[in-house]
C-alpha positions as CSV (number, residue, x, y, z in Angstrom):
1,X,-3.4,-70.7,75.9
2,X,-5.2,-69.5,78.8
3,X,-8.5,-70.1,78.1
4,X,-9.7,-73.5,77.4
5,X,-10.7,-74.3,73.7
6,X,-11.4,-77.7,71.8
7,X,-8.6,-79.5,70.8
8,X,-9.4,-80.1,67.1
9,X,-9.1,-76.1,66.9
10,X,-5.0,-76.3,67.6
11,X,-2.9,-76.1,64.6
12,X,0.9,-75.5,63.3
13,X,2.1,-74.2,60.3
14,X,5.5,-73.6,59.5
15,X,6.6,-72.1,56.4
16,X,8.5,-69.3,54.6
17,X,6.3,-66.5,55.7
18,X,6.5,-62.5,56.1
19,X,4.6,-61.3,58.7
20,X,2.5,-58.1,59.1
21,X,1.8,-57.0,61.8
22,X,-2.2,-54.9,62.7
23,X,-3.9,-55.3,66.0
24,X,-7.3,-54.5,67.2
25,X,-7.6,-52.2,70.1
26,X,-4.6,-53.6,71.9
27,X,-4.5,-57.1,70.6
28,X,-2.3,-58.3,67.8
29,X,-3.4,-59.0,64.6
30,X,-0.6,-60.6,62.0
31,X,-0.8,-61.9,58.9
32,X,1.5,-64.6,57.7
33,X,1.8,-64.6,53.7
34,X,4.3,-66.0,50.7
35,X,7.0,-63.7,50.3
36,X,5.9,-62.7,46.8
37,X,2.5,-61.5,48.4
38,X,3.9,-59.8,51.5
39,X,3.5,-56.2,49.4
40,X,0.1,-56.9,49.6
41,X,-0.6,-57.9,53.2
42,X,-2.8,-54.9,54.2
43,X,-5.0,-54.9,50.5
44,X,-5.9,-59.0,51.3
45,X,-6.6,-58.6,55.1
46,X,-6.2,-55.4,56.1
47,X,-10.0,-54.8,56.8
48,X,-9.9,-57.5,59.4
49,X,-9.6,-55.2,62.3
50,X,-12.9,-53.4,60.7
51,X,-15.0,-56.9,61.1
52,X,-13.4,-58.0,65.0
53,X,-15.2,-54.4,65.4
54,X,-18.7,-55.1,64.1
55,X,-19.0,-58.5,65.3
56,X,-18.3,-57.3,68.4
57,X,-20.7,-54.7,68.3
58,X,-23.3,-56.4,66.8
59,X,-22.8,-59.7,69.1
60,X,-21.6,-58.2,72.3
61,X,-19.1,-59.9,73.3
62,X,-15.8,-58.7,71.9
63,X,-13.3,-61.0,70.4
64,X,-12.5,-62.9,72.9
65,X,-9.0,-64.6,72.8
66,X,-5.3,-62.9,72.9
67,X,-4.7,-62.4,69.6
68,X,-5.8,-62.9,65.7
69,X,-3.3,-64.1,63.4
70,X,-4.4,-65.6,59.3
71,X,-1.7,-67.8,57.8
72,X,-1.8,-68.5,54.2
73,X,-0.5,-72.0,53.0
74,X,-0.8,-74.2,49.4
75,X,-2.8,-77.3,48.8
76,X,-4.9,-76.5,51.9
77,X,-7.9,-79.7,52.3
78,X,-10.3,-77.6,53.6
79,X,-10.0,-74.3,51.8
80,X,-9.5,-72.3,55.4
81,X,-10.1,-73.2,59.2
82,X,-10.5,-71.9,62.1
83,X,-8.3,-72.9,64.6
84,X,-8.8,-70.7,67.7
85,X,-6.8,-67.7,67.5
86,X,-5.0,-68.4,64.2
87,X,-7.1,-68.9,60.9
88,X,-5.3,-71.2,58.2
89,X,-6.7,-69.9,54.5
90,X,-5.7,-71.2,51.0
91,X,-4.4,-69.6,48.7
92,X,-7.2,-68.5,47.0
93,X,-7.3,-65.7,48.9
94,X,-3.7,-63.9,48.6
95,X,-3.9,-61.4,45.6
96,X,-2.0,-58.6,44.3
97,X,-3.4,-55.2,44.3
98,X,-5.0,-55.3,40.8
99,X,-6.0,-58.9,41.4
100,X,-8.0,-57.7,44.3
101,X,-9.3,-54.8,42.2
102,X,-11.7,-57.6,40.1
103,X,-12.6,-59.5,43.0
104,X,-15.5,-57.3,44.8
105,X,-16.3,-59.2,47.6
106,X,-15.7,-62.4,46.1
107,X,-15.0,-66.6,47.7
108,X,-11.5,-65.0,49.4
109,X,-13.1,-61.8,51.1
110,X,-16.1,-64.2,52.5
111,X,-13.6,-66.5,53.4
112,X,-11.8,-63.8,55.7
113,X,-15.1,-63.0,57.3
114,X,-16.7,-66.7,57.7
115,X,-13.6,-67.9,59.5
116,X,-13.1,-64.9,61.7
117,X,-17.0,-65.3,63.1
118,X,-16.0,-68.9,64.0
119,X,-13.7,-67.4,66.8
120,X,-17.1,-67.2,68.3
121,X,-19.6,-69.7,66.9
122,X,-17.1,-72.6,67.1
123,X,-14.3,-71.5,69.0
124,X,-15.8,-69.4,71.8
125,X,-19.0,-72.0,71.7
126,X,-17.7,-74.9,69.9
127,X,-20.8,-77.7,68.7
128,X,-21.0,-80.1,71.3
129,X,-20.9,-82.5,68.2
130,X,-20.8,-82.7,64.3
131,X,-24.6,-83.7,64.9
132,X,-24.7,-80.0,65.9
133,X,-22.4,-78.6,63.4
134,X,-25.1,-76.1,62.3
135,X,-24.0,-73.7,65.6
136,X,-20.6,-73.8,63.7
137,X,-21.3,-73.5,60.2
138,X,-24.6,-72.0,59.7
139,X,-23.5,-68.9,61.6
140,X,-20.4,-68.6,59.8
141,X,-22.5,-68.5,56.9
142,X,-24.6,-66.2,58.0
143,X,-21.7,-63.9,58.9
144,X,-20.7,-63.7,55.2
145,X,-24.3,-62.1,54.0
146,X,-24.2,-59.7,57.4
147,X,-20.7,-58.2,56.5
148,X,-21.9,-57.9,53.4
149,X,-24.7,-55.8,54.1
150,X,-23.0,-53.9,56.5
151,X,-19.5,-52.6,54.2
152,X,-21.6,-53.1,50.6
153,X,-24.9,-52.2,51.6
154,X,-28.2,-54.1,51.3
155,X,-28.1,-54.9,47.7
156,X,-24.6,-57.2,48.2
157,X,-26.1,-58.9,51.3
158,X,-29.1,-59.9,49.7
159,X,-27.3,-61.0,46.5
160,X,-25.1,-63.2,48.5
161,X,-27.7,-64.6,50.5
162,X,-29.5,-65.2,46.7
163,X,-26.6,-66.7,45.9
164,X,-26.8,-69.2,48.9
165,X,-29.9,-70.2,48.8
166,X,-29.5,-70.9,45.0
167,X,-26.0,-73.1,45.8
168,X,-28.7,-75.6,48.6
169,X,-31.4,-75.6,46.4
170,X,-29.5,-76.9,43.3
171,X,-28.3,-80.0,44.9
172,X,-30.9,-82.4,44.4
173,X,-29.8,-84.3,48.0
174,X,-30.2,-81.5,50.3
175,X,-33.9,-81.9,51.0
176,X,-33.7,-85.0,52.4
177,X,-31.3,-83.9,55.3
178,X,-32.2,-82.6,58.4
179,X,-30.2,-79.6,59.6
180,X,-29.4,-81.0,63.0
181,X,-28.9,-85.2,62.1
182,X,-28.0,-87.4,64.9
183,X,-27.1,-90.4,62.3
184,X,-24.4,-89.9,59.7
185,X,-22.0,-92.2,58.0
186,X,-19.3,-89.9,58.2
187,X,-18.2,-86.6,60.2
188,X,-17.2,-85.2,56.9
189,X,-21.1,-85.8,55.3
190,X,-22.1,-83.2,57.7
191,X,-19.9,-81.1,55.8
192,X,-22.2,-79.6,53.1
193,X,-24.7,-77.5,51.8
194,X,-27.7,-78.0,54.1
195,X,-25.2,-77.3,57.3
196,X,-23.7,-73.9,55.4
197,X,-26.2,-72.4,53.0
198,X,-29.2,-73.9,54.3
199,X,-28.5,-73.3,57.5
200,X,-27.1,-69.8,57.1
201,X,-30.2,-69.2,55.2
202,X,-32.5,-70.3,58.2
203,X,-30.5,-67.8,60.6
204,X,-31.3,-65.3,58.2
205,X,-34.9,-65.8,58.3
206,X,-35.0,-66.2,61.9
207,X,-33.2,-62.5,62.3
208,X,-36.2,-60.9,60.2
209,X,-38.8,-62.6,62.1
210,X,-37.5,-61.5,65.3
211,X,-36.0,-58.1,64.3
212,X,-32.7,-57.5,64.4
213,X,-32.2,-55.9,68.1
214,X,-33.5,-59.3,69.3
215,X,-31.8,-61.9,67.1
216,X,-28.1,-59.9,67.7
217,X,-29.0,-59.8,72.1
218,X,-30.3,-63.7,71.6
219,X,-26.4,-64.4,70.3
220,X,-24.9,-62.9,72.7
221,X,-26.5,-64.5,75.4
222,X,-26.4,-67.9,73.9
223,X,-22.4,-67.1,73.5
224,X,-22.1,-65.9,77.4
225,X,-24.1,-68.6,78.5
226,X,-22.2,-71.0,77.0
227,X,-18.4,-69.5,76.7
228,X,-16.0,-72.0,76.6
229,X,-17.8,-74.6,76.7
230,X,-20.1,-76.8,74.1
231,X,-23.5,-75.9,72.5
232,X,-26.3,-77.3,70.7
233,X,-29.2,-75.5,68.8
234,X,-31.6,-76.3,71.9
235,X,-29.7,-73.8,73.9
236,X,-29.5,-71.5,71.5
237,X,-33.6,-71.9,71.0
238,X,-33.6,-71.2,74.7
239,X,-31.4,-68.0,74.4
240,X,-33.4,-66.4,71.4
241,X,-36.9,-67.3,73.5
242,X,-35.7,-65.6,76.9
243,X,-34.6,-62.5,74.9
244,X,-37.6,-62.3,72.5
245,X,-40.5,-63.8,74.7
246,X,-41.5,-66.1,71.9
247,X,-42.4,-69.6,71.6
248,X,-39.3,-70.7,68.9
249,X,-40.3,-74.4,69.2
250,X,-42.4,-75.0,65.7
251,X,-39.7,-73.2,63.9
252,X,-36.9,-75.1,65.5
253,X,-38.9,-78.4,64.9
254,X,-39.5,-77.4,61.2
255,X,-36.1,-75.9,60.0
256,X,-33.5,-78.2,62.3
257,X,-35.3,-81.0,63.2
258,X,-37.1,-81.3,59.7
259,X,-35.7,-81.5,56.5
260,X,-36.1,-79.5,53.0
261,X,-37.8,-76.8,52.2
262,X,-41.3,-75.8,50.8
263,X,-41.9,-74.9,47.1
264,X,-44.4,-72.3,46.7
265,X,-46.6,-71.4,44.1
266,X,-48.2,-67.9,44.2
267,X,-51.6,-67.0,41.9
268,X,-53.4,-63.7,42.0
269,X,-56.8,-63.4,41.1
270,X,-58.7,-59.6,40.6
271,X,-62.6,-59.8,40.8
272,X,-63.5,-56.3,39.2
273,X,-67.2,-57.1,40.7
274,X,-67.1,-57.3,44.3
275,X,-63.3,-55.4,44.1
276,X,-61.6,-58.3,45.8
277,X,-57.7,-59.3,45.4
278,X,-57.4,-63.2,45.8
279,X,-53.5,-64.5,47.0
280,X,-53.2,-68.4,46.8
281,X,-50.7,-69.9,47.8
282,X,-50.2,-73.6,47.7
283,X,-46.9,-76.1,48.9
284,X,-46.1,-78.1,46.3
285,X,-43.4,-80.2,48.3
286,X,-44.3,-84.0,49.4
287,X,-44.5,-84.5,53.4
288,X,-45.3,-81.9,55.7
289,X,-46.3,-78.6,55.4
290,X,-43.8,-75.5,56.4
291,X,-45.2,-72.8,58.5
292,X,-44.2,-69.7,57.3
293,X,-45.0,-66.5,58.5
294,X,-44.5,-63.4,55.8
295,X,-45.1,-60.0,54.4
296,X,-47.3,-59.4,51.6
297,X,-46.9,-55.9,50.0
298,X,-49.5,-54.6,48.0
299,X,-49.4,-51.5,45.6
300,X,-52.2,-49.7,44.8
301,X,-52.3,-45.7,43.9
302,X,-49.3,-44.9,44.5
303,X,-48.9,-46.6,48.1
304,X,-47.4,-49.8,49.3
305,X,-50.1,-51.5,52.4
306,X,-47.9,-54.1,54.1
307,X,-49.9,-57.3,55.3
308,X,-48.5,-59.3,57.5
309,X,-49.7,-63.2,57.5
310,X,-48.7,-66.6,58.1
311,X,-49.3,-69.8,55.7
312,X,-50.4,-72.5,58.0
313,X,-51.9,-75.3,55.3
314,X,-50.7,-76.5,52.0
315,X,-53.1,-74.6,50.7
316,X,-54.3,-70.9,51.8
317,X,-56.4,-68.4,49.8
318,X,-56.0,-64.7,51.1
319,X,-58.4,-62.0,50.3
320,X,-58.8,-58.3,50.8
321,X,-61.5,-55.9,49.4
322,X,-59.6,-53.0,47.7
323,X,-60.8,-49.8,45.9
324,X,-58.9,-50.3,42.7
325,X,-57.2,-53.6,41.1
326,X,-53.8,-53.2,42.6
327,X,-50.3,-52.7,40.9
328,X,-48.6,-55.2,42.3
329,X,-49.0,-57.8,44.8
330,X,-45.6,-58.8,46.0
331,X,-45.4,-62.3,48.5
332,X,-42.8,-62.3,50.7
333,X,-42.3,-58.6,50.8
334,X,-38.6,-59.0,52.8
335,X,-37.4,-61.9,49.9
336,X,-36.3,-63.9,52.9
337,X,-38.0,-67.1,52.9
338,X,-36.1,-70.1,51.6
339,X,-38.2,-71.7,49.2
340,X,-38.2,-72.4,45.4
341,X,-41.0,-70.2,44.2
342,X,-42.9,-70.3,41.1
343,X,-44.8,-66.8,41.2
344,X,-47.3,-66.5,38.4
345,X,-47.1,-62.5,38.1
346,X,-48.1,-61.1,34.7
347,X,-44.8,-59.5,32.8
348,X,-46.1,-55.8,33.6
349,X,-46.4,-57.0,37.2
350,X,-42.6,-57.7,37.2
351,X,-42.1,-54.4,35.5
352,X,-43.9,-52.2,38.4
353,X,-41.6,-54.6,40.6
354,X,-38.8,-53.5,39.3
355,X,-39.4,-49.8,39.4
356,X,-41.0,-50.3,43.0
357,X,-40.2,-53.1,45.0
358,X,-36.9,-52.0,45.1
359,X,-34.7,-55.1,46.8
360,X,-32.2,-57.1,45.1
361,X,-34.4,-59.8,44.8
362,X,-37.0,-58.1,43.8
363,X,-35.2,-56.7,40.2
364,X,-33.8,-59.8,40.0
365,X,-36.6,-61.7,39.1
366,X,-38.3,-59.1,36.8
367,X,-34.6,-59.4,34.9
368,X,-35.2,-63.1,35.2
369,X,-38.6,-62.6,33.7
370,X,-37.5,-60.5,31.1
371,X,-35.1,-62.9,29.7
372,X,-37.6,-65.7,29.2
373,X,-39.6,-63.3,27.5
374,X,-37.3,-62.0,25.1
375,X,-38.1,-64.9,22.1
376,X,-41.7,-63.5,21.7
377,X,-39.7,-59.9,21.7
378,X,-41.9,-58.5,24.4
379,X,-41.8,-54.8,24.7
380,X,-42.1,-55.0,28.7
381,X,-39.3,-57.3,28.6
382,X,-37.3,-54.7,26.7
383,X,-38.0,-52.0,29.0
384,X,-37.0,-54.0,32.1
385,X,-34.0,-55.0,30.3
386,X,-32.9,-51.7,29.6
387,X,-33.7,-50.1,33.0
388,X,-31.3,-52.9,34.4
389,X,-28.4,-51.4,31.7
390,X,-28.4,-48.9,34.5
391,X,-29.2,-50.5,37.9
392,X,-27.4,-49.5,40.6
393,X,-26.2,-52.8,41.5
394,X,-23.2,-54.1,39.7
395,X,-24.7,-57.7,39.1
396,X,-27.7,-56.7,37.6
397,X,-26.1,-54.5,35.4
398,X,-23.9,-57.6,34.2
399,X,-27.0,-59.8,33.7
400,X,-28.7,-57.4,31.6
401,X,-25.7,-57.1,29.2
402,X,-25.6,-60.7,29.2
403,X,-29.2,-61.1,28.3
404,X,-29.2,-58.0,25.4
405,X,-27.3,-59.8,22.8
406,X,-27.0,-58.7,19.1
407,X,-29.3,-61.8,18.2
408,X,-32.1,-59.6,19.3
409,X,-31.6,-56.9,17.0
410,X,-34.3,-54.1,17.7
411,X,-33.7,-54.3,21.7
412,X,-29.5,-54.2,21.1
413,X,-29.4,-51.4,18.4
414,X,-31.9,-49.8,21.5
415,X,-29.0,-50.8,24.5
416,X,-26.0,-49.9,21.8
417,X,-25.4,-46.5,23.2
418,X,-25.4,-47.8,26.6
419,X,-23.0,-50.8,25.9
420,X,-20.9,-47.9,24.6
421,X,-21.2,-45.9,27.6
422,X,-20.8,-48.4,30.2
423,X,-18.0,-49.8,27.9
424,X,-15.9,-46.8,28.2
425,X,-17.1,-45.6,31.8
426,X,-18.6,-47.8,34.1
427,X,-17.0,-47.3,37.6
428,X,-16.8,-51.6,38.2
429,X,-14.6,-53.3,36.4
430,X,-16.8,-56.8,35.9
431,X,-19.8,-54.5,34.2
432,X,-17.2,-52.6,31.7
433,X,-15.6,-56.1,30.8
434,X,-19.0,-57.6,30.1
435,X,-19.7,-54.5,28.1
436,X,-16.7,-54.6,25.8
437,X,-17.5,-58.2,25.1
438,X,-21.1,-57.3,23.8
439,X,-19.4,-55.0,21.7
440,X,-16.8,-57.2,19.9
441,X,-20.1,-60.1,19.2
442,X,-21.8,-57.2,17.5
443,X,-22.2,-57.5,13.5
444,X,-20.3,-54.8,13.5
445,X,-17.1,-55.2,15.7
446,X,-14.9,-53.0,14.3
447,X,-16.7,-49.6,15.2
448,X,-15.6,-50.2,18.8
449,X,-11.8,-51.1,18.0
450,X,-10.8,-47.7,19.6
451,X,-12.4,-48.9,23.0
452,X,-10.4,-51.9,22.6
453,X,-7.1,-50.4,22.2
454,X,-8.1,-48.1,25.4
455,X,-9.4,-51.1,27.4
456,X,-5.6,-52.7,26.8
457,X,-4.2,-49.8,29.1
458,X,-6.3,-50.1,32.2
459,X,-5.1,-51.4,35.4
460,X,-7.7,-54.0,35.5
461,X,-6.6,-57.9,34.3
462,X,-10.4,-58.0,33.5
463,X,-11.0,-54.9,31.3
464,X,-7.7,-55.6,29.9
465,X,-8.6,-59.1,29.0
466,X,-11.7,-57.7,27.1
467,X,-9.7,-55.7,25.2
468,X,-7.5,-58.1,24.1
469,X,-10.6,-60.4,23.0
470,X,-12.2,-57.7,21.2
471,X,-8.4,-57.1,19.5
472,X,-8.3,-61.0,18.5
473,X,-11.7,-61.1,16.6
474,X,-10.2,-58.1,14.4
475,X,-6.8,-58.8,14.1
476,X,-5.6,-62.4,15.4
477,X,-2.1,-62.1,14.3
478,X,-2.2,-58.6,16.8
479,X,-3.5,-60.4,19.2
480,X,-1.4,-63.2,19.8
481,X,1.4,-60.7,19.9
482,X,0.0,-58.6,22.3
483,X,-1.0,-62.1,24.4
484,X,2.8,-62.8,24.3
485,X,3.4,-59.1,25.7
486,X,1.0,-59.5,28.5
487,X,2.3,-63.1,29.2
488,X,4.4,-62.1,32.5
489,X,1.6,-60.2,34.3
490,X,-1.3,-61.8,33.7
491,X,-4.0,-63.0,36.0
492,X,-7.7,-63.7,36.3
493,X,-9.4,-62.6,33.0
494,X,-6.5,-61.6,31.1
495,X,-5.1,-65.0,32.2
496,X,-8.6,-66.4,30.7
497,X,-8.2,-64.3,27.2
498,X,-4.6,-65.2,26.5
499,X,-5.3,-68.6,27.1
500,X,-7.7,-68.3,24.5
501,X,-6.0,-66.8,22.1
502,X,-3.3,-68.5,22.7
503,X,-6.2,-71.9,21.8
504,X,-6.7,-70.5,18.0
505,X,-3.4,-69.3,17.3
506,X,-0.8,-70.3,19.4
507,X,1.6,-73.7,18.8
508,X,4.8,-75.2,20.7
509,X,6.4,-71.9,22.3
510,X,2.3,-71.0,23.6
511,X,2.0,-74.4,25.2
512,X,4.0,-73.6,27.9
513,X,1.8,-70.9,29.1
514,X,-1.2,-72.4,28.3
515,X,-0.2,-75.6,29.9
516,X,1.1,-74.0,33.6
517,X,-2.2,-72.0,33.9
518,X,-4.3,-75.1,33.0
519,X,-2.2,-77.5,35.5
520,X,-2.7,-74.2,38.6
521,X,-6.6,-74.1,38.2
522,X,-8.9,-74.4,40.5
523,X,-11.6,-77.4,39.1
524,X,-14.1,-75.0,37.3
525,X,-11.4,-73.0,35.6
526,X,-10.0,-75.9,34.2
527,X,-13.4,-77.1,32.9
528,X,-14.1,-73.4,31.5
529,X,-10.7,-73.5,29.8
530,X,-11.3,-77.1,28.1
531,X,-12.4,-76.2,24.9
532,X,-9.0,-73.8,24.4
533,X,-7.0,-76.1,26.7
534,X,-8.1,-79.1,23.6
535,X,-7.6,-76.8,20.6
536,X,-3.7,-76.4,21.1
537,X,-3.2,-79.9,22.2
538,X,-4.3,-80.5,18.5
539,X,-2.2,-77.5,17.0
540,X,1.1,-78.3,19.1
541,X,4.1,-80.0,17.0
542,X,5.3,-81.9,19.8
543,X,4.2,-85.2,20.7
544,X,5.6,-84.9,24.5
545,X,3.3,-81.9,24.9
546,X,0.4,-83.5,23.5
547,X,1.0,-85.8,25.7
548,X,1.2,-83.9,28.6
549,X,-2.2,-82.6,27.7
550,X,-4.3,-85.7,27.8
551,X,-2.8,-86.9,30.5
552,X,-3.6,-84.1,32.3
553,X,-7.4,-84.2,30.9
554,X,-7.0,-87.7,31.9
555,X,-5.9,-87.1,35.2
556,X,-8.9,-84.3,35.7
557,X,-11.3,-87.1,34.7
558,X,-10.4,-89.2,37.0
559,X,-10.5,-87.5,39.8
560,X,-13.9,-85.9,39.4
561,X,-15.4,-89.5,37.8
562,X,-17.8,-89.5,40.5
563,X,-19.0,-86.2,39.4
564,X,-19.8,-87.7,36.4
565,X,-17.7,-85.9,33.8
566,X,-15.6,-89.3,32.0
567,X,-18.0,-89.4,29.6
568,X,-17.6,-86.3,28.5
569,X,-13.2,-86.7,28.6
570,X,-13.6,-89.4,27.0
571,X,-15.6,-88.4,23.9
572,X,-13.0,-85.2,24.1
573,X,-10.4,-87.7,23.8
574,X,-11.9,-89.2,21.3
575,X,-12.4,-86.3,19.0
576,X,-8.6,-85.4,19.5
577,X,-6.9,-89.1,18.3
578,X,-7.7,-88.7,14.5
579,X,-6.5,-85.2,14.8
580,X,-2.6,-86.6,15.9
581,X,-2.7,-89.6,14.4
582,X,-3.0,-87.4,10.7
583,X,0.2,-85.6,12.3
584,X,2.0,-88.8,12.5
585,X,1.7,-88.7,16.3
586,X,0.7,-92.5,17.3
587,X,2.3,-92.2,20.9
588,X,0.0,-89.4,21.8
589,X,-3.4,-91.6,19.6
590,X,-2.0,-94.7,21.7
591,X,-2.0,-92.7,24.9
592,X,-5.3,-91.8,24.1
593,X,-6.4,-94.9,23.7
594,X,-5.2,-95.8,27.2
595,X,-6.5,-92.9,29.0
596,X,-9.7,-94.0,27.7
597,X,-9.7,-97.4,29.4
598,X,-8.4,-96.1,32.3
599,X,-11.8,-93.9,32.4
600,X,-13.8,-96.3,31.3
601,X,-12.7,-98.8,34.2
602,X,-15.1,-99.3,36.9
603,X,-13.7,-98.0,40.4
């Protein structure tokens, strides 16, 4: 090295790799992958160069070390790292071709990007410690929703920044943390979701508040002040104030210095008499009260008037006189605060959203809406479910399948010809999967076997794996041979389906199968293929393969114990020992027996 760098960013890794060799502008860019992936170098990283170019831009300062290189290795602690020059990832993100095909911009993709920002918000500038960790990991965060919107467009960066937010907010210990904390127990507890998605979160609501011309020249001069050396998030305060000429000090003291978040709840209130719109809005959150500055978009006659305000108490009412009770009023116009938000908008509110507002967020909660609405078969909540059958976004278009379910008979025999359509013809393979499982749950499953059969010839593991569900509910005996045929190149959701299948009809010469994809799993893969995973330990012959399988339930409940699932082994468990001890299996019922001890034990 010729250019000083931290010494916790050196690494080594030695290994059976094939390299491939890119470069950006004149600097080498490798990629060190498993043999059996090697084919597929340029399809997992070969858009690198594309980033190094954008952060550049966007930052500038272009990369600044020698050279790039991203080395793949197994059982990896910390899912990737940064080292300077010479990211390590997991595995998680090496994939074949068609693997790759499914993913989208999925955890592996992200991965690429977060790590390769870190070669300049924490290798460049590296925390001066993990107190500060937040100029390390909030910013690769960041980077994750900013690539996003720059390749996908704004609907995927604002669905991952959703996505984020939703990840902090659901962990009931985040709120008490302060973003920047000068007292931990451990360096790893700093670690975690209020450093990453909070933080990542808070960046992105600092770029709209200062624009984005601003926020990008504040970067770059808080990473040229400060090259090679250490930072902390009062010098990069200091670099957004001299570039913007604003005071940055309440929102530094409130979103680093102060923990959690404020939850907001928004009423509207029309008087027809003196033609007056009431907004009022009121923090529901013990302890302080948040600042927050925001848009407020109101729709009236065919025109969207764009307030811009700022929520300084607990508790503000906001008026304006108006010639007409508006369409809409939508808080929050940008959808960039980070708050939990309970907005009391009427159902036909969230419909003009919808059609109107126009940002991921936006649809998203008139979906969200919609679905809660759906028990008192609401005809708004129809009509925003079956606009979303065709939003332009891929997610959406999966949520509304999801929600449209032959339970609800009017609305699906309505969506039917769409189901068909996106079925047979959608252009993302995710939305035609999620179609062709509506289909096969229909009363009626049979009509669709034809787009079944086709789905079983596609290229993609997860149309493919649709099919072959769709195939089992008609014809199991079909389906289990077909599993067996796919058996050799199977990933992902075909992996999923065989598995399945494989957990009603299969027996001894399935449990192989079964029992290698279980044991490779990543933790919520194995928890989504318990139920199937339990089902053949109870069909198999074999006592030693039953007992491979609970130990290796066992074993899972044990090492997530603290995450509370032994209770819910054990009762598993528990279900299962009649079930081999009427096959005249007593090793595996006494094995069960002691796996439940051992999960019972206190630590």
């Amino acid at each position: 090295m010729e250019l000083p760098h931290s010494p916790y960013l050196f690494m080594m890794a030695v290994g059976d790799f094939k390299i491939y060799k890119d470069k950006w502008k004149d600097k080498e860019v490798n990629y060190y992958l498993e043999p059996a992936y090697a084919p597929y170098a340029k399809d997992i990283f070969g858009f690198t160069p594309e980033v190094m170019d954008f952060y550049s831009q966007i930052l500038g300062v272009d990369y600044p070390w020698n050279k790039y290189a991203q080395i793949v290795v197994r059982d990896y602690v910390s899912g990737a790292m940064e080292n300077t020059t010479a990211t390590l990832h997991g595995d998680y993100v090496q994939g074949t071709a068609r693997e790759l095909a499914d993913r989208y911009y999925d955890k592996g993709r992200s991965t690429i990007v977060h790590e390769l920002f870190h070669q300049w918000f924490g290798d460049y500038v590296t925390a001066e410690s993990w107190s500060n960790l937040t100029v390390n990991e909030s910013f690769a965060d960041l980077s994750e929703t900013l690539w996003a919107e720059h390749k996908y467009g704004q609907d995927a960066g604002d669905a991952h920044n959703y996505e984020a937010m939703q990840g902090y907010l659901s962990d009931p210990g985040n709120e008490k943390k302060d973003l920047v904390r000068f007292h931990y127990h451990n360096s790893m507890d700093m670690f975690d979701g209020v450093s990453y998605q909070k933080g990542g979160r808070v960046l992105n609501m600092l770029r709209n508040y200062l624009g984005k011309e601003a926020f990008y020249k504040g970067l770059g001069l808080y990473l040229k002040t400060n090259a090679f050396k250490n930072g902390e998030a009062h010098q990069l305060r200091l670099a957004l104030e001299e570039v913007s000429g604003k005071d940055l000090n309440w929102f530094f003291n409130q979103w680093y210095f102060g923990a959690g978040h404020p939850l907001l709840d928004i009423k509207y209130n029309w008087d027809e008499q003196t033609q007056t719109q009431q907004v009022i809005l009121s923090q529901t959150q013990d302890g302080d009260t948040f600042r927050i500055p925001m848009a407020v978009d109101i729709y009236s006659g065919g025109k969207k008037i764009r307030k811009q305000i700022w929520m300084n108490d607990k508790t503000d009412t906001l008026s304006w006189k108006l010639d007409r009770k508006p369409d809409l009023v939508n808080v929050d116009g940008d959808k960039i605060l980070l708050t939990k938000k309970t907005d009391h908008k009427t159902l036909q509110e969230f419909w003009f959203q919808y059609q109107n507002a126009g940002l991921y967020v936006d649809r998203l909660e008139a979906i969200e809406a919609a679905k809660a609405a759906l028990k008192q078969q609401d005809p708004t909540a129809e009509k925003i479910l079956m606009a979303a059958l065709q939003d332009k976004y891929y997610e959406l278009r999966i949520q509304a399948i999801e929600a449209i379910t032959p339970g609800q008979t009017k609305l699906y025999a309505l969506a039917l010809p769409e189901l068909v359509k996106s079925a047979q013809k959608d252009d993302n393979n995710l939305v035609r999967a999620a179609a062709i499982r509506s289909l096969y749950t229909s009363e009626q499953p049979e009509k669709y076997k034809e787009i079944y059969q086709e789905a079983l010839k596609s290229t993609s593991y997860a149309i493919i794996g649709a099919g072959l569900e769709g195939t089992a509910i008609l014809d199991k005996t079909q389906a289990l041979q077909l599993a067996k045929s796919f058996e050799k190149d199977s990933k992902g959701m075909l992996t999923k389906a065989i598995v399945s299948i494989y957990g009603v009809s299969g027996g001894d010469s399935e449990w192989p199968f079964v029992y290698q994809n279980f044991m490779s799993a990543d933790p919520q893969s194995k928890f989504d293929m318990f139920s199937d995973f339990i089902n053949i330990i109870a069909a198999v012959k074999s006592p030693g393969y039953a007992s491979e399988g609970i130990r290796a339930i066992k074993d899972f409940g044990i090492k997530y114990k603290a995450h509370g699932v032994a209770p819910k082994i054990i009762q598993i468990l528990q279900q299962l020992k009649p079930v081999r001890t009427g096959m005249n299996d007593q090793a595996s019922a006494d094995l069960i027996d002691k796996s439940v001890k051992e999960l019972e034990a206190k630590p």
